[in-house]
C-alpha positions in Angstrom: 64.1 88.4 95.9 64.8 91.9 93.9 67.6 91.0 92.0 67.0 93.6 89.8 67.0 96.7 92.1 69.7 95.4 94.5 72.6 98.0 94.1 75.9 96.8 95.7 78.6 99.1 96.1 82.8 99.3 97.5 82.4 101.0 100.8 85.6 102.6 102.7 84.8 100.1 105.9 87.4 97.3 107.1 86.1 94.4 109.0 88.3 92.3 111.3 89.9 91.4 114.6 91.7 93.4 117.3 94.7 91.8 119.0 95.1 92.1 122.9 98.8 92.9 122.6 98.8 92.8 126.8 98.1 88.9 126.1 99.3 88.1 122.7 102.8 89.6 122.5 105.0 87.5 120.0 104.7 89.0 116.7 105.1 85.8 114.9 102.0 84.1 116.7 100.0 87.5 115.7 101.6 87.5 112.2 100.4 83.6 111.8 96.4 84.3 113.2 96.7 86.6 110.3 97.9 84.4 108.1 95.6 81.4 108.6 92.7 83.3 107.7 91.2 82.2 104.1 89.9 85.6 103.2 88.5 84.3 99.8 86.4 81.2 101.5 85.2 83.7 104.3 83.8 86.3 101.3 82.7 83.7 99.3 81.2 81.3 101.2 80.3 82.9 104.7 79.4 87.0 104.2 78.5 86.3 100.3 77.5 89.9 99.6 80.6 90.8 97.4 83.0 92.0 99.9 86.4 91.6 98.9 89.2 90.0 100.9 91.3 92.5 103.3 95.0 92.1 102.9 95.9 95.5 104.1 93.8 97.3 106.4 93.1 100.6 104.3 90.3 99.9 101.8 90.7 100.9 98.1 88.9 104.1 97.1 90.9 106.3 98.9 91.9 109.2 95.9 95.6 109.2 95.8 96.2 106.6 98.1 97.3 102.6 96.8 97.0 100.6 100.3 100.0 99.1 101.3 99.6 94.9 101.6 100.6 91.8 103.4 103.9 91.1 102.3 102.6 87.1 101.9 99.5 88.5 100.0 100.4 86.9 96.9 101.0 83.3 98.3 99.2 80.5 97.1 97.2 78.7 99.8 99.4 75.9 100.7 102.6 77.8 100.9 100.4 80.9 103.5 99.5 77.9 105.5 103.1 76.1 105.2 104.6 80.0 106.7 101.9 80.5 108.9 102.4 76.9 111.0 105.9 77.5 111.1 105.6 81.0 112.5 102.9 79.5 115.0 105.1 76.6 115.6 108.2 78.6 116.4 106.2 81.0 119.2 104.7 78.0 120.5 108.5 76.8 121.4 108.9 80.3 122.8 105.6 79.2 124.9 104.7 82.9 123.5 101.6 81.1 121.3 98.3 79.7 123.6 96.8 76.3 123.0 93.6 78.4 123.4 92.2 82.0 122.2 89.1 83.8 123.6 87.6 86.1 120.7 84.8 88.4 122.3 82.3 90.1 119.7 79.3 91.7 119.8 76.2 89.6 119.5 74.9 89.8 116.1 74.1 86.4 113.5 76.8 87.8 111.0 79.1 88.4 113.7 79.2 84.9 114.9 78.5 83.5 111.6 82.4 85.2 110.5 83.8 84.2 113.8 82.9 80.6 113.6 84.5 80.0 110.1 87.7 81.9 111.3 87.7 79.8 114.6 87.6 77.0 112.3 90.3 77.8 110.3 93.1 78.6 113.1 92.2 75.4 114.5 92.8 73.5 111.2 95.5 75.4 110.3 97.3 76.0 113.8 95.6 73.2 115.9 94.3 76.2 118.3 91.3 76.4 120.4 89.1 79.6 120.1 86.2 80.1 122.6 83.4 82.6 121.1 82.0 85.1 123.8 79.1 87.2 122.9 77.9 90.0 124.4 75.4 92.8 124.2 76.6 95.9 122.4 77.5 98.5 125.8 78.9 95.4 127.3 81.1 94.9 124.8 81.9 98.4 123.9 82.8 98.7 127.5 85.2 95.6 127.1 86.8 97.3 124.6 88.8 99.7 127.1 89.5 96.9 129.3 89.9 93.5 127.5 90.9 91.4 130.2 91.2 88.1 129.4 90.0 88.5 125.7 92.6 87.8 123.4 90.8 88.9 120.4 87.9 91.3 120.0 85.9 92.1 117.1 86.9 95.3 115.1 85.9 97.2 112.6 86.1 100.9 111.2 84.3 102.8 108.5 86.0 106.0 107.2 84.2 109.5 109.1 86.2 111.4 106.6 87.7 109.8 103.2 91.1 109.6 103.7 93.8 107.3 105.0 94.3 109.2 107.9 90.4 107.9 109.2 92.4 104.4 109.5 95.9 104.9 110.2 95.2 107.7 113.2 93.1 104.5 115.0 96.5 102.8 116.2 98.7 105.9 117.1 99.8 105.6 120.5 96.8 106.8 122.9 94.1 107.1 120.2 90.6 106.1 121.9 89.7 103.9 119.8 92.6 102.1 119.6 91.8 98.7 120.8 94.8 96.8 120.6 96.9 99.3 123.0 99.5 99.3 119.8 102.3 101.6 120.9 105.2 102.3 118.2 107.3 105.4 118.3 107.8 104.5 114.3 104.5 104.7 113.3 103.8 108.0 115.2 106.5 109.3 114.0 105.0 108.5 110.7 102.0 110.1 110.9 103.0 112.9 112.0 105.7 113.6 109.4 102.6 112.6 106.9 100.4 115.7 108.9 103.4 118.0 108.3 104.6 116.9 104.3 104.9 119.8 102.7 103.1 118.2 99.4 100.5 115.1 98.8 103.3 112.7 97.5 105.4 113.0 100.8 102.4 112.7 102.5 101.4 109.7 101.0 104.7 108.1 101.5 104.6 108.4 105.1 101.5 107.1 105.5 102.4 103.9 103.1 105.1 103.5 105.4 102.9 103.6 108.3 100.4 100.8 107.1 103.0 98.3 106.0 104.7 98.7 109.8 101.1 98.2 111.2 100.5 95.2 109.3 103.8 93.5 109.6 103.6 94.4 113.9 100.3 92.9 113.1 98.2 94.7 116.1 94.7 94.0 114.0 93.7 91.4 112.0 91.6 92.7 108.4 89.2 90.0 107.5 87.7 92.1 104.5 86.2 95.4 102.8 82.6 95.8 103.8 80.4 96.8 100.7 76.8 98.8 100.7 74.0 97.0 100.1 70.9 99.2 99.3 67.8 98.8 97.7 66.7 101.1 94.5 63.7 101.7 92.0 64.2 102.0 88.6 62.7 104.9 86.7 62.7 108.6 87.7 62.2 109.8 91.3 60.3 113.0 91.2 60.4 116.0 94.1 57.2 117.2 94.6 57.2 121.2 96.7 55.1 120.5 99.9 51.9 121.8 100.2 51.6 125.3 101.8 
């Protein structure tokens, strides 16, 4: 309606899923959920608002930091979906891959909006099942520290300080808010060589290393980048002294 006053901006926030590794615990089944995900139809067609497709789970923005990606970023459609059924295909003869996945989420229209097309997706691409459970925000903030039978929950994280470290810290072993239960003595080990690099390069090189072993254990699934979308006046905005 205010096309001309509608200010849409990058915002250091990552939308996406959470893997219950105590249910899902083949890497490749993880690896193909990711995979089967259409980033590009989900931002173009589904959120609309310019967010931009998540194939690492670091946002861009962060000074001195490139985000590591998806090794299979690059792939054209055909040949992600080709990789990801074969990786789905090979847990299932492991009987590591469900015929069915229950994604709990938060009840919001936007939510369930995302969640539908993604459901749709895996079960075109992977011929798999996904039951939606919505619930009301404590609920499901309480469900987070005890998934039970959830397989998937919804996730997301918006930086409290701007630096990688506001992502990567989430999935050391123990954090609180770190959903999946990831454990890896790797990745610790990781972050803290990157809390004790003696300069910002060394630093920076730990924590690359960090994100690429997150995404190829593949304990979260990014959907995409979150962007601001505010509302502004043109012309001059003028502070006025209070009255005394």
């Amino acid at each position: 309606n205010l096309p001309g006053e509608l200010r849409v901006a990058p915002y250091l926030s990552t939308y996406g899923y959470a893997v219950n590794l105590a249910r899902v615990r083949d890497q490749d089944a993880r690896m193909a959920l990711s995979m089967a995900v259409d980033r590009e139809q989900i931002t173009g067609q589904v959120t609309g608002a310019g967010e931009r497709p998540a194939f690492g789970w670091v946002p861009a923005g962060v000074p001195g930091y490139t985000p590591a990606q998806f090794t299979w970023g690059a792939l054209q459609d055909v040949e992600r979906i080709e990789q990801a059924q074969r990786l789905w295909h090979a847990a299932r003869g492991r009987h590591a891959a469900p015929d069915r996945l229950r994604l709990c989420m938060d009840a919001s229209a936007n939510h369930r909006r995302t969640a539908i097309a993604v459901a749709d997706q895996w079960r075109a691409a992977l011929d798999v099942k996904v039951e939606l459970v919505e619930l009301e925000w404590k609920a499901y903030l309480a469900l987070r520290e005890n998934p039970g039978d959830c397989d998937l929950l919804r996730f997301g994280w918006s930086a409290d300080f701007i630096d990688a470290e506001a992502f990567l810290a989430l999935f050391e072993s123990g954090h609180a808010q770190n959903v999946p239960g990831y454990e890896s003595a790797r990745y610790d080990t990781l972050l803290a060589e990157s809390r004790l690099a003696r300069d910002a390069a060394q630093r920076t090189a730990s924590m690359v290393l960090a994100e690429r072993l997150l995404l190829s254990d593949s304990p979260v699934i990014p959907v995409f980048h979150r962007v601001s979308k505010l509302l502004a006046k043109h012309g001059e905005f003028v502070i006025k002294s209070p009255a005394i």
